[in-house]
PDB file with one MODEL, atoms N, CA, C and O in Angstrom:
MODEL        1
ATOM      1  N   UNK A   1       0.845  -1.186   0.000  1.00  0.00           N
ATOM      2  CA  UNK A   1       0.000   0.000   0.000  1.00  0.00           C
ATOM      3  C   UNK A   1       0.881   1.236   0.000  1.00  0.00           C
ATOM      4  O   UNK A   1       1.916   1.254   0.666  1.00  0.00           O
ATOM      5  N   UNK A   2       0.431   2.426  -0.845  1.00  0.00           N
ATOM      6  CA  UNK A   2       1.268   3.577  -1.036  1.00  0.00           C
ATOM      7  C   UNK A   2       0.570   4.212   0.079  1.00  0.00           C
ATOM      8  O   UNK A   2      -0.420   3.772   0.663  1.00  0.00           O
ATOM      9  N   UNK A   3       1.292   5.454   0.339  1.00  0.00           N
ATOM     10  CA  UNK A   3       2.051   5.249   0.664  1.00  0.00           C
ATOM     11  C   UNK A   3       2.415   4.066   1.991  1.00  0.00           C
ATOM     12  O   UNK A   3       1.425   3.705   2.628  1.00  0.00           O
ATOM     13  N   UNK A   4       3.950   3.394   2.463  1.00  0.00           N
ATOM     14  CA  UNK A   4       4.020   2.683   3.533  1.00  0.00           C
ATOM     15  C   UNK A   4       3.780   3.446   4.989  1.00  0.00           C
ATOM     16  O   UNK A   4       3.931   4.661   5.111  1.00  0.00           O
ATOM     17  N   UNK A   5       3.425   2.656   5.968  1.00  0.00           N
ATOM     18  CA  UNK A   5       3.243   2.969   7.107  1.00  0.00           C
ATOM     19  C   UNK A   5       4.432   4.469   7.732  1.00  0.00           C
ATOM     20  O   UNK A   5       4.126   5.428   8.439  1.00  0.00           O
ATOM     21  N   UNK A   6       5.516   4.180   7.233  1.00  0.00           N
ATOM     22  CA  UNK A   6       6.395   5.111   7.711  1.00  0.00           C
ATOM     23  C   UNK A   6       6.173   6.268   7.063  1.00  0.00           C
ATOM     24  O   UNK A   6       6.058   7.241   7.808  1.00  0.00           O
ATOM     25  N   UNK A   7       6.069   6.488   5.799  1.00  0.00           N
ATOM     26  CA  UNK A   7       6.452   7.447   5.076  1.00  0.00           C
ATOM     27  C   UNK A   7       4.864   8.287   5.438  1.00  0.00           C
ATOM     28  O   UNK A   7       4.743   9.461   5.789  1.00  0.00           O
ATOM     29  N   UNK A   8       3.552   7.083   5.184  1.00  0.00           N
ATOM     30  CA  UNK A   8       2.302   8.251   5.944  1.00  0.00           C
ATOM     31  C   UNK A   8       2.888   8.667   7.549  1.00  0.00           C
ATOM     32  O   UNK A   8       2.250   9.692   7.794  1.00  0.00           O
ATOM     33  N   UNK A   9       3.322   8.530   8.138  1.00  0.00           N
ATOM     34  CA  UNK A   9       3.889   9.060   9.305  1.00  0.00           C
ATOM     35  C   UNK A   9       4.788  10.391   9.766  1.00  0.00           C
ATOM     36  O   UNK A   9       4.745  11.145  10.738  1.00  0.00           O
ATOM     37  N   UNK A  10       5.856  10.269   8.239  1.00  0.00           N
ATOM     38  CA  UNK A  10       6.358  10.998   8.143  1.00  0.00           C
ATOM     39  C   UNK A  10       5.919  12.000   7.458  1.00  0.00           C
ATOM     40  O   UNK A  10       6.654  12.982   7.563  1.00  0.00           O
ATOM     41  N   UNK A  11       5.138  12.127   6.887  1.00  0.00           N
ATOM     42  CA  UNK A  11       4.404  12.844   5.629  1.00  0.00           C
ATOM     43  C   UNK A  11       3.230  13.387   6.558  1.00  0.00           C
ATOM     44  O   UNK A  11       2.811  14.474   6.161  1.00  0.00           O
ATOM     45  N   UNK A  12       2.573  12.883   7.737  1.00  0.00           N
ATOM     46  CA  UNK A  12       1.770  13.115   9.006  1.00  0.00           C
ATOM     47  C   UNK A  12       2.627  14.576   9.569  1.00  0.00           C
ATOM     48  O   UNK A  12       2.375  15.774   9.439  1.00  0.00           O
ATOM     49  N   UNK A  13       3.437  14.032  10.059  1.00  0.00           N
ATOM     50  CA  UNK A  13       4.245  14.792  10.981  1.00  0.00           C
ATOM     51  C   UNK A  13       4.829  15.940  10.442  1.00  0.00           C
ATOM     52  O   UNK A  13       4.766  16.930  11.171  1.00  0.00           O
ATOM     53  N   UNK A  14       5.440  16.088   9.247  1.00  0.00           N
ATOM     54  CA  UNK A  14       5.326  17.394   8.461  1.00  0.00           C
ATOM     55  C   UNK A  14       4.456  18.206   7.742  1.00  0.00           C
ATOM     56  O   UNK A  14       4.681  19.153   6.990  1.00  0.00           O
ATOM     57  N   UNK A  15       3.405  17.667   8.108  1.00  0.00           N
ATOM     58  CA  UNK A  15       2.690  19.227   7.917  1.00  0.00           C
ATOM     59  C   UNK A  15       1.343  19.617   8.866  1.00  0.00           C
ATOM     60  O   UNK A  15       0.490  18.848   9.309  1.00  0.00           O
ATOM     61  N   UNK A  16       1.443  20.905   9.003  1.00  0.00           N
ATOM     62  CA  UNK A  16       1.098  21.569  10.029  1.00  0.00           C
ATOM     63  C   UNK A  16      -0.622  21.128  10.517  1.00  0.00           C
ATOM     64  O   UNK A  16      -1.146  21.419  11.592  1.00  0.00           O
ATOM     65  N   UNK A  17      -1.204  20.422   9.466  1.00  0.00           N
ATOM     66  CA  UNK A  17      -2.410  19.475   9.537  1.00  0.00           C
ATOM     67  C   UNK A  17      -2.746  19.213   8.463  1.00  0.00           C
ATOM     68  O   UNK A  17      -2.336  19.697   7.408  1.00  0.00           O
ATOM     69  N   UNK A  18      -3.623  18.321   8.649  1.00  0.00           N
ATOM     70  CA  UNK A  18      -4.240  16.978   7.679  1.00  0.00           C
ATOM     71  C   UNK A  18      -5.367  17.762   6.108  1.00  0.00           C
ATOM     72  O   UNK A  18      -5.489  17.122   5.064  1.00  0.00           O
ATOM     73  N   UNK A  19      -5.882  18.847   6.264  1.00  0.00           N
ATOM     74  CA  UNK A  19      -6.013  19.246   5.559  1.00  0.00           C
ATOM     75  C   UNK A  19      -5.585  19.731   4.408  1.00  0.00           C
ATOM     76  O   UNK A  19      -6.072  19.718   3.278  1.00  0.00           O
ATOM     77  N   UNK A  20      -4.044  20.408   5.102  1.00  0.00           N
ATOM     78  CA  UNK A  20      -3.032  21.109   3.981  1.00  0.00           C
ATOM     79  C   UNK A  20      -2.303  19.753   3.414  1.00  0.00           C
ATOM     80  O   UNK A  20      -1.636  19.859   2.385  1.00  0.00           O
ATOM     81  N   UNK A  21      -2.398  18.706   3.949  1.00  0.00           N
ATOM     82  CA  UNK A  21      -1.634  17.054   3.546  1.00  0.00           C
ATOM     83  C   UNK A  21      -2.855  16.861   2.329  1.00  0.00           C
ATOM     84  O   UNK A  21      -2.501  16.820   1.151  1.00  0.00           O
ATOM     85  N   UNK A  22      -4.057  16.766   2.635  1.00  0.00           N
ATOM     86  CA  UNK A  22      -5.063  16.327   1.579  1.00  0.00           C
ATOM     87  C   UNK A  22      -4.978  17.339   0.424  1.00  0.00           C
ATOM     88  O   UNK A  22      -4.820  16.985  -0.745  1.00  0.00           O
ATOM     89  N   UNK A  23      -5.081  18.507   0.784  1.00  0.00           N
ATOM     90  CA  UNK A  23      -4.369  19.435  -0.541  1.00  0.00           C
ATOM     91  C   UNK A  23      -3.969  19.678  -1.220  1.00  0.00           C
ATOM     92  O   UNK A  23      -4.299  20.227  -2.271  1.00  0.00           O
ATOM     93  N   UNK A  24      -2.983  19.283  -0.758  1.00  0.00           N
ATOM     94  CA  UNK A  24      -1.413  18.737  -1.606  1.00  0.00           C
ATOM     95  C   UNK A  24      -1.663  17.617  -2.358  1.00  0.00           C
ATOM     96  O   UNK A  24      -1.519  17.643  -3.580  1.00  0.00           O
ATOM     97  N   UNK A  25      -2.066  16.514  -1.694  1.00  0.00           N
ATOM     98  CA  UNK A  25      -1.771  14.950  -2.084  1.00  0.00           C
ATOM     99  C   UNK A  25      -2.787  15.003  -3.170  1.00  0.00           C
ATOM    100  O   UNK A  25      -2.767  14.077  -3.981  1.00  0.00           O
ATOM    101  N   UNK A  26      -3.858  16.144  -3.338  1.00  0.00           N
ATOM    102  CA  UNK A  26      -5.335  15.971  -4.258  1.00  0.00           C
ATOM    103  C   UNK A  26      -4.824  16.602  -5.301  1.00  0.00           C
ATOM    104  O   UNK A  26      -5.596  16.468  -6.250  1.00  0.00           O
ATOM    105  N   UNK A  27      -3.422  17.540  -5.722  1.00  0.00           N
ATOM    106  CA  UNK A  27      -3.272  18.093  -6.514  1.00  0.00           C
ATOM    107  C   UNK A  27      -2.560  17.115  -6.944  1.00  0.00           C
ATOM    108  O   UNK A  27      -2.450  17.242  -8.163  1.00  0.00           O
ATOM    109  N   UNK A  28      -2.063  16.279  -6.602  1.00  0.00           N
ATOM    110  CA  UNK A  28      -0.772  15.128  -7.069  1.00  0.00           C
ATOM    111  C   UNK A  28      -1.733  13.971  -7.801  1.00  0.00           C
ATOM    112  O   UNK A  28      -1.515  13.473  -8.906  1.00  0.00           O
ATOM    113  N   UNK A  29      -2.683  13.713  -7.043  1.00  0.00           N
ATOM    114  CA  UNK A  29      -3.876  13.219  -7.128  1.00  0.00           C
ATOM    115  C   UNK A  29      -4.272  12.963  -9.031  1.00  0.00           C
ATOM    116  O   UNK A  29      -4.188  11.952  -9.729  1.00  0.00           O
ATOM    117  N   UNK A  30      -4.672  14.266  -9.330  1.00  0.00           N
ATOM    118  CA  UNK A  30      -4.775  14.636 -10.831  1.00  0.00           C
ATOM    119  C   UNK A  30      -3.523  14.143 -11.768  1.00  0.00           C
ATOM    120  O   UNK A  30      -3.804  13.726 -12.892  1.00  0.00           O
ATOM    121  N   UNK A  31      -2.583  14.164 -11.482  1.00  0.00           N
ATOM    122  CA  UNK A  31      -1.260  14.433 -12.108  1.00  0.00           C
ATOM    123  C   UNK A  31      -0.995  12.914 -12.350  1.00  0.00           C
ATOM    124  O   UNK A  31      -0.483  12.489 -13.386  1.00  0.00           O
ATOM    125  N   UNK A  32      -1.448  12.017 -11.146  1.00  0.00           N
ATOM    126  CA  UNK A  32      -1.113  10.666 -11.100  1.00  0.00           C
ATOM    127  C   UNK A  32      -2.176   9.914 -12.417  1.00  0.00           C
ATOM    128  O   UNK A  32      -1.783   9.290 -13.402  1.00  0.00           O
ATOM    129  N   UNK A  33      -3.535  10.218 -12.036  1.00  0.00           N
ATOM    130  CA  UNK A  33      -4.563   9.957 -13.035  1.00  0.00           C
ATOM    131  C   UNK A  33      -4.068   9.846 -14.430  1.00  0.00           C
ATOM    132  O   UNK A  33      -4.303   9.061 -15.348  1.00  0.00           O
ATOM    133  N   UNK A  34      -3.292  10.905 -14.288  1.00  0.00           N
ATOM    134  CA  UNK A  34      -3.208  11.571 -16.068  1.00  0.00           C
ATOM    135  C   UNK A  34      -2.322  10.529 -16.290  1.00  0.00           C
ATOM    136  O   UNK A  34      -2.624   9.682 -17.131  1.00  0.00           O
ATOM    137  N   UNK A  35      -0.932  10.418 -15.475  1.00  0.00           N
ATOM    138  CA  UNK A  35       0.020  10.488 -16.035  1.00  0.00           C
ATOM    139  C   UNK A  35       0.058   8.224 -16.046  1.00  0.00           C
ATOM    140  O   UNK A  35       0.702   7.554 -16.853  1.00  0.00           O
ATOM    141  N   UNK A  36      -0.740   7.722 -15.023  1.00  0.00           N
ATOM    142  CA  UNK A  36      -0.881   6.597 -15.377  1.00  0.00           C
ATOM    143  C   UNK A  36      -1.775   5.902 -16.018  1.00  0.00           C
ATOM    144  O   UNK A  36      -1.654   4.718 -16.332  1.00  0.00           O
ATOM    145  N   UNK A  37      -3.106   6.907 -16.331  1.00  0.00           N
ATOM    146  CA  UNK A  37      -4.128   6.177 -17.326  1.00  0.00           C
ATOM    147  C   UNK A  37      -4.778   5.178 -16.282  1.00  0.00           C
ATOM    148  O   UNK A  37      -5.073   4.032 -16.623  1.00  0.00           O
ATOM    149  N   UNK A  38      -4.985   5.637 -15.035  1.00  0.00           N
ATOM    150  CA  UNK A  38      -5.585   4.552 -14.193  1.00  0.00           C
ATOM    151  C   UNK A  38      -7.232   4.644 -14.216  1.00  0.00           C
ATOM    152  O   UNK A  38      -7.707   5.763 -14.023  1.00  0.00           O
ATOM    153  N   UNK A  39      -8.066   3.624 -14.424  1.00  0.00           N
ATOM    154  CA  UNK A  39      -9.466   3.706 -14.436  1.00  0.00           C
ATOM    155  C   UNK A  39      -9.964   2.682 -13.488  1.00  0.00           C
ATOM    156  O   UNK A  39      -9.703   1.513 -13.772  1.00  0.00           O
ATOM    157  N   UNK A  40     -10.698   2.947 -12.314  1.00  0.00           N
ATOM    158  CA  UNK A  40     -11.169   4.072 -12.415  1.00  0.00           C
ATOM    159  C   UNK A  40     -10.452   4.900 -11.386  1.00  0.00           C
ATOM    160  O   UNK A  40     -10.121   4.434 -10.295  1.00  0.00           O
ATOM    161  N   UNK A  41     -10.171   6.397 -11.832  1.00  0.00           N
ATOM    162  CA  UNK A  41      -9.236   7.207 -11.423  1.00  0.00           C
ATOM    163  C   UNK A  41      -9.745   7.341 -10.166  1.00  0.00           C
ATOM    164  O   UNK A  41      -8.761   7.840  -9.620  1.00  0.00           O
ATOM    165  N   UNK A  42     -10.779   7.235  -9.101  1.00  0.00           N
ATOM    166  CA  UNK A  42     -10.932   7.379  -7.638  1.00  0.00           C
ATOM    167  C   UNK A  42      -9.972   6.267  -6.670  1.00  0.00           C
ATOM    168  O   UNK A  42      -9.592   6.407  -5.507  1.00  0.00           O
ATOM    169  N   UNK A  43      -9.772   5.243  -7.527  1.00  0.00           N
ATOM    170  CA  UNK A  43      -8.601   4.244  -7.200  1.00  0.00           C
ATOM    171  C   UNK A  43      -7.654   5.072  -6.292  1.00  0.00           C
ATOM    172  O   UNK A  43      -7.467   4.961  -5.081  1.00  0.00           O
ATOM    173  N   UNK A  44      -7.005   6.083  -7.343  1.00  0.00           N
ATOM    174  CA  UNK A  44      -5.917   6.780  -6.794  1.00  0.00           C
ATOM    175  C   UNK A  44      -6.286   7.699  -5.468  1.00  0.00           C
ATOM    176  O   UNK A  44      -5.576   7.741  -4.464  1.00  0.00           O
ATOM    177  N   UNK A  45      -7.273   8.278  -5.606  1.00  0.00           N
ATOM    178  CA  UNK A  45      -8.139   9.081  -4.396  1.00  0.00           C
ATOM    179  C   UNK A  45      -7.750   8.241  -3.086  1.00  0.00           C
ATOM    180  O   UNK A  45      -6.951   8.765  -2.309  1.00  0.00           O
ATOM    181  N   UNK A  46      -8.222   7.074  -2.816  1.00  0.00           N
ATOM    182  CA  UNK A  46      -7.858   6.371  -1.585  1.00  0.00           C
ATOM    183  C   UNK A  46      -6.529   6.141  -1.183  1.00  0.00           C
ATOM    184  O   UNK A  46      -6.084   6.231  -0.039  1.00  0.00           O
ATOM    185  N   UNK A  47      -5.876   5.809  -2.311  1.00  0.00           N
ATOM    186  CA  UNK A  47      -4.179   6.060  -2.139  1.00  0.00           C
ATOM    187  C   UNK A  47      -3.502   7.100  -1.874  1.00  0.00           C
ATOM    188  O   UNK A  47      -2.356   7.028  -1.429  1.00  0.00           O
ATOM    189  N   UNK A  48      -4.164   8.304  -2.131  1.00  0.00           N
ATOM    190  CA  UNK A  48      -3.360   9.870  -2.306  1.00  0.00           C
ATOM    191  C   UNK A  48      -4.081   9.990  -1.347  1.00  0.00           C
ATOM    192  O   UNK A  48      -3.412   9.545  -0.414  1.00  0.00           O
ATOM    193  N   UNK A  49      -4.947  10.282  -1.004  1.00  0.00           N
ATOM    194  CA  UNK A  49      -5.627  11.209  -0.319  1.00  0.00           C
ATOM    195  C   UNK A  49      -6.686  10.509   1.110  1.00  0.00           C
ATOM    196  O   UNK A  49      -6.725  11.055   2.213  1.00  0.00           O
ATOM    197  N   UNK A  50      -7.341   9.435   0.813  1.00  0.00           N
ATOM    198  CA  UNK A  50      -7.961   9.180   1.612  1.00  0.00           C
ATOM    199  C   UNK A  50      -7.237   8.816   3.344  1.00  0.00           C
ATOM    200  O   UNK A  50      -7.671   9.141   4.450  1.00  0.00           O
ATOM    201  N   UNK A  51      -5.893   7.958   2.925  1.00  0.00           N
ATOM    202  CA  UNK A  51      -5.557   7.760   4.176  1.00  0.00           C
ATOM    203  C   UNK A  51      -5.046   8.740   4.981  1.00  0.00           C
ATOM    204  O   UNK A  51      -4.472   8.352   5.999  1.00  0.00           O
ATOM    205  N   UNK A  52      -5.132  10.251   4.717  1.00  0.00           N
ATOM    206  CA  UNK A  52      -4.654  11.294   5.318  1.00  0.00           C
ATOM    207  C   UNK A  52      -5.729  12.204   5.759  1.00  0.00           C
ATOM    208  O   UNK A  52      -5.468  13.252   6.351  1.00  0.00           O
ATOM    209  N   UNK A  53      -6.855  11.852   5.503  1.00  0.00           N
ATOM    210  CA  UNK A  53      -7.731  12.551   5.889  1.00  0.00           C
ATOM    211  C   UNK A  53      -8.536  11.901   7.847  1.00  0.00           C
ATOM    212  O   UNK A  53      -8.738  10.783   8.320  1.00  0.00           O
ATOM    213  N   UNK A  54      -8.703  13.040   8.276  1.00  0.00           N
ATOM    214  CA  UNK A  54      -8.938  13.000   9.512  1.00  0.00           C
ATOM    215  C   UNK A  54     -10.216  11.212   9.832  1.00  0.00           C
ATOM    216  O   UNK A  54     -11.343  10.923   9.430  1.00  0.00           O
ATOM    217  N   UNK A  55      -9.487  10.698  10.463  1.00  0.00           N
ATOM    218  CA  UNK A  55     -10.471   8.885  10.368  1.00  0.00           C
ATOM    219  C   UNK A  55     -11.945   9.585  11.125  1.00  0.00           C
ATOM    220  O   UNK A  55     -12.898   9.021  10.587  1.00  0.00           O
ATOM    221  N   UNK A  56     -12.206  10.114  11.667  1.00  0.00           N
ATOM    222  CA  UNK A  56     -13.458  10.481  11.909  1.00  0.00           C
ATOM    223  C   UNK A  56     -13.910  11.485  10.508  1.00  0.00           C
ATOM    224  O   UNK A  56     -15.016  12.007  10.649  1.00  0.00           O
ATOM    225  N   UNK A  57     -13.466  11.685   9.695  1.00  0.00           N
ATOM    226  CA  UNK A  57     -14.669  12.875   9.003  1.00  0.00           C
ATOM    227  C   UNK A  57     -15.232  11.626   8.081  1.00  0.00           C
ATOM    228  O   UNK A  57     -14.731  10.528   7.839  1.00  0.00           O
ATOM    229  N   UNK A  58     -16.258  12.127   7.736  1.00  0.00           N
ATOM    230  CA  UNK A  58     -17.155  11.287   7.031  1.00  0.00           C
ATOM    231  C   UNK A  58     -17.447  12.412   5.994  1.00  0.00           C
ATOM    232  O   UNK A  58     -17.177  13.613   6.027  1.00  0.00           O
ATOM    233  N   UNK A  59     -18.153  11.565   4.960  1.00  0.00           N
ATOM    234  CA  UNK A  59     -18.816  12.525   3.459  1.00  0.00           C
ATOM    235  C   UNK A  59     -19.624  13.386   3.797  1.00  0.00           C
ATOM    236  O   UNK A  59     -20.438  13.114   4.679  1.00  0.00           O
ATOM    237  N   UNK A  60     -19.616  14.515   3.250  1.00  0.00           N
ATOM    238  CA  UNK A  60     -20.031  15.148   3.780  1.00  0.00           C
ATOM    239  C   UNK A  60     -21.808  15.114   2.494  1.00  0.00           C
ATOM    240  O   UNK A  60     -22.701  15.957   2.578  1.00  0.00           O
ATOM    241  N   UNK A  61     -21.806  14.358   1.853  1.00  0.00           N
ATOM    242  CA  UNK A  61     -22.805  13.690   1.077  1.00  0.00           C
ATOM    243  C   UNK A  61     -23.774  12.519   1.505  1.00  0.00           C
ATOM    244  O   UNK A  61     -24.951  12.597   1.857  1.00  0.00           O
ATOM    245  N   UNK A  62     -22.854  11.269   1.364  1.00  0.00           N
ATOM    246  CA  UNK A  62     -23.292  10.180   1.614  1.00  0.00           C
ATOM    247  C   UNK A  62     -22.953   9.557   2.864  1.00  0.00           C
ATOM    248  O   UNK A  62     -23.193   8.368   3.076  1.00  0.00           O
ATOM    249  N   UNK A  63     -22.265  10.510   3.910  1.00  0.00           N
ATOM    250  CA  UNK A  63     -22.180   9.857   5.468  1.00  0.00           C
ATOM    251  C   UNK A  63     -21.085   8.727   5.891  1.00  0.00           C
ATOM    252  O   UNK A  63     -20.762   8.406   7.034  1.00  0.00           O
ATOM    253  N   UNK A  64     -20.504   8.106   4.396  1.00  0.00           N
ATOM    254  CA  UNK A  64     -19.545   7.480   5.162  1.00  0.00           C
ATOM    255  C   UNK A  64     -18.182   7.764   5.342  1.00  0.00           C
ATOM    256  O   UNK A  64     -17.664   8.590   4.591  1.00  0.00           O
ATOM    257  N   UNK A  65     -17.465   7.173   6.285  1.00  0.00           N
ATOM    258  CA  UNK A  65     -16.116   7.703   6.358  1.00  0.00           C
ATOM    259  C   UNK A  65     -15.125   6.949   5.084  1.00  0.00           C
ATOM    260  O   UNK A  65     -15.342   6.051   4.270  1.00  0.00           O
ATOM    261  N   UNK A  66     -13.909   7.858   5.405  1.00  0.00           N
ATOM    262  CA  UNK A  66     -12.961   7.477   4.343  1.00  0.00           C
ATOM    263  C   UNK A  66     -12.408   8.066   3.136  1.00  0.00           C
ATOM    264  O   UNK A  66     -11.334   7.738   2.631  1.00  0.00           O
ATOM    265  N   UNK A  67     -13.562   9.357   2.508  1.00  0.00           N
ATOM    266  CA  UNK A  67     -13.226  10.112   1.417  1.00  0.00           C
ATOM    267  C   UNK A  67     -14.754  11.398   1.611  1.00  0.00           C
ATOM    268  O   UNK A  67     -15.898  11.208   2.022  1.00  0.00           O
ATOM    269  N   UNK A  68     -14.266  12.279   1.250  1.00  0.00           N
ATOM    270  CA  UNK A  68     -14.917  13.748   1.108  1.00  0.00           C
ATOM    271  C   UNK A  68     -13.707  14.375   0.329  1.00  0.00           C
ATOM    272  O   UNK A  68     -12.480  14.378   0.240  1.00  0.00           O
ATOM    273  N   UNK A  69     -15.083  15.000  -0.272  1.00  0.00           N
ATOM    274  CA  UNK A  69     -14.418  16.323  -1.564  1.00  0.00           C
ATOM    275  C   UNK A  69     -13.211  17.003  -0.436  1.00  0.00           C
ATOM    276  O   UNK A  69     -13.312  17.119   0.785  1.00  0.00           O
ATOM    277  N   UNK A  70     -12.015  17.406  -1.378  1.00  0.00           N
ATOM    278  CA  UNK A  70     -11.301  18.271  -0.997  1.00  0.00           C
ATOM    279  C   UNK A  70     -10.839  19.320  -1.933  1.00  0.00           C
ATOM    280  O   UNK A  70     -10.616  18.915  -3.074  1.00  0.00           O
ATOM    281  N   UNK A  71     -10.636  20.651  -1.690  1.00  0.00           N
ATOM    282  CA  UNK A  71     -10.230  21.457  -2.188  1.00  0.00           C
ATOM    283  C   UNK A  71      -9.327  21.167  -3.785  1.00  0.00           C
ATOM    284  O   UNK A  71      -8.148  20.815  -3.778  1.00  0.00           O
ATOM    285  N   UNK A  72     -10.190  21.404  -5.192  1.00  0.00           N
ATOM    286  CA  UNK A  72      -9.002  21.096  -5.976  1.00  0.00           C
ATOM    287  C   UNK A  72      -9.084  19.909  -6.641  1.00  0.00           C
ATOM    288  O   UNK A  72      -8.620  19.781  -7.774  1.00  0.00           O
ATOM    289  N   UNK A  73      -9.767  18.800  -5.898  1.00  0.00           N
ATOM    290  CA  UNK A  73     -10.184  17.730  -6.256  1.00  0.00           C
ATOM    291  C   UNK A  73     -11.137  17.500  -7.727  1.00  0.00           C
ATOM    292  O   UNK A  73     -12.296  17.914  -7.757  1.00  0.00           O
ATOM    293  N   UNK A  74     -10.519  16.804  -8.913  1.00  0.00           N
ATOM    294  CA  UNK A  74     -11.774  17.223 -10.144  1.00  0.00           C
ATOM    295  C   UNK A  74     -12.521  15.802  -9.826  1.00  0.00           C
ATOM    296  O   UNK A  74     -12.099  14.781  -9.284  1.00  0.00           O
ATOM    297  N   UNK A  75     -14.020  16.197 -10.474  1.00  0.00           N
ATOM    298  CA  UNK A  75     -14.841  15.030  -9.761  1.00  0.00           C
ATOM    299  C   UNK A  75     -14.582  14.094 -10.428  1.00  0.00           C
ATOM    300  O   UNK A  75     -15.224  13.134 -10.001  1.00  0.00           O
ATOM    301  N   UNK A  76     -13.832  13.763 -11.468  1.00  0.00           N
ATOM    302  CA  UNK A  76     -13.780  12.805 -11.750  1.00  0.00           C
ATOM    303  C   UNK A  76     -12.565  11.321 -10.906  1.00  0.00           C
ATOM    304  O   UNK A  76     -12.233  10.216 -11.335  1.00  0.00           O
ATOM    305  N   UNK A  77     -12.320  11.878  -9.931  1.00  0.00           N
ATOM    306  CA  UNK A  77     -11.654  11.403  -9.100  1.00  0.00           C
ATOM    307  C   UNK A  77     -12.185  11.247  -7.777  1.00  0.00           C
ATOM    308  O   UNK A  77     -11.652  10.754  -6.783  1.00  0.00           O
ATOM    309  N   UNK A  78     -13.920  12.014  -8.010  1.00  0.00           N
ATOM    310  CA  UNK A  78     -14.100  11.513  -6.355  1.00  0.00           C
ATOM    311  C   UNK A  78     -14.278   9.572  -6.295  1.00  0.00           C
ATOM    312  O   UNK A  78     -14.252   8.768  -7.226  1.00  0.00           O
ATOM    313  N   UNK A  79     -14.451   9.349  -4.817  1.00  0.00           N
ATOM    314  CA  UNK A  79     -15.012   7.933  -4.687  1.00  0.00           C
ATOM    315  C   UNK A  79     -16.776   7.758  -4.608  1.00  0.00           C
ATOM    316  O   UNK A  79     -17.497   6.799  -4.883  1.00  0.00           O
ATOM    317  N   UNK A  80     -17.041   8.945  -4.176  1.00  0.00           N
ATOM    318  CA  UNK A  80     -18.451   8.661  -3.793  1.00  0.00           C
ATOM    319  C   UNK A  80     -19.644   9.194  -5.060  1.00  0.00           C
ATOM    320  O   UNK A  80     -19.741  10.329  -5.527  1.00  0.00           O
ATOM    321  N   UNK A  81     -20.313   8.207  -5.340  1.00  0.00           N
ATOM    322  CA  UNK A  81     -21.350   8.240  -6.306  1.00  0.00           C
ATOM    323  C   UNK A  81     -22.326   9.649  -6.446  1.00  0.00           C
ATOM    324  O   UNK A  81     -22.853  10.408  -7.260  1.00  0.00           O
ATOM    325  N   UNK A  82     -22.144   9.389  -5.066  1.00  0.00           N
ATOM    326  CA  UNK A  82     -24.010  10.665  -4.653  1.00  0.00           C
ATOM    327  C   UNK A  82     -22.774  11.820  -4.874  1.00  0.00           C
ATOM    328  O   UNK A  82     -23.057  12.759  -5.618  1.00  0.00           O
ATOM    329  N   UNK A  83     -21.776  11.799  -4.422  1.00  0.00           N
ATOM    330  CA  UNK A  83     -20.883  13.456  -4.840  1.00  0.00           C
ATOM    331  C   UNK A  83     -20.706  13.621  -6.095  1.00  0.00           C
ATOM    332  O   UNK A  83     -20.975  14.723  -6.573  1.00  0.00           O
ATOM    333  N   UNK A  84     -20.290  12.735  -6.798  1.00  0.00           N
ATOM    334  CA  UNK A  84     -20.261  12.991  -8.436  1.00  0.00           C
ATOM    335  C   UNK A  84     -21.138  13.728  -8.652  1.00  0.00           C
ATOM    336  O   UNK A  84     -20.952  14.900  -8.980  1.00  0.00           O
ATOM    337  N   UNK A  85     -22.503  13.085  -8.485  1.00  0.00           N
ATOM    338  CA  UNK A  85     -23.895  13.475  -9.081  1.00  0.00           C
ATOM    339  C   UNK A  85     -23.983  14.882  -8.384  1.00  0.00           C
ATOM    340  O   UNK A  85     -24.641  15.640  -9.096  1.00  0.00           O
ATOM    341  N   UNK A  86     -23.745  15.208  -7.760  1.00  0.00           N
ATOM    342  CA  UNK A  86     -24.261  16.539  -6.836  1.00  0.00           C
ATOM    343  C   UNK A  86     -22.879  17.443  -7.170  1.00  0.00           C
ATOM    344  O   UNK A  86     -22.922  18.625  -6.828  1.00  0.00           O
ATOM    345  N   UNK A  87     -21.856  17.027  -7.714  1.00  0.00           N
ATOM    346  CA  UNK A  87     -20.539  18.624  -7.910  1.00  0.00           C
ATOM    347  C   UNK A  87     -21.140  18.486  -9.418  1.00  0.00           C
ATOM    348  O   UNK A  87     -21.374  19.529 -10.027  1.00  0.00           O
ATOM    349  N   UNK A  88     -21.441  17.008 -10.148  1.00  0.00           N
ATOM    350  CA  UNK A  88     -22.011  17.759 -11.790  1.00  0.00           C
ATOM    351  C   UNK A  88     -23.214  18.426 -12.206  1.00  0.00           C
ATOM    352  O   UNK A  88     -23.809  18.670 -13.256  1.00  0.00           O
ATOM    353  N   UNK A  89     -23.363  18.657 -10.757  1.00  0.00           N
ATOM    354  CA  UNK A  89     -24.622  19.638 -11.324  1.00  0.00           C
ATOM    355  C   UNK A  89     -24.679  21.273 -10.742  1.00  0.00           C
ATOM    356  O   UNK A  89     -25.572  22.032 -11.120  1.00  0.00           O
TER     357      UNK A  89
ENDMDL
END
């Protein structure tokens, strides 16, 4: 699993919180999509981004934990169905 236990730790611990980590990792996020042709591109979402996000927040859509829109994020990379449908409109 990307990242390994250490490096989310270390990647934890440098920066000033979990938000500005999801930020970041959602802009990398896009870049990864593109640049590996991965389908379906929310794949990468849980890898980049999900395990850095605070384990209590939940969707702020569909209620479960694990992934919510973040700043920057294009929807075609969210995980959650009901958010797709609701940022394409």
């Amino acid at each position: 699993m990307w990242p390994c236990r250490p490096a989310r730790a270390a990647l934890l611990n440098g920066y000033p919180d979990r938000e500005q980590l999801a930020a970041d990792l959602t802009r990398l996020t896009g870049v990864a999509a593109a640049d590996l042709g991965v389908q379906p591109p929310p794949t990468l979402y849980r890898l980049f981004v999900g395990w850095a996000l605070d384990p209590d927040r939940a969707c702020r859509i569909c209620g479960k934990p694990g992934h919510d829109a973040t700043p920057g994020l294009p929807p075609r990379l969210i995980p959650c169905d009901k958010m797709r449908d609701v940022m394409a409109h």
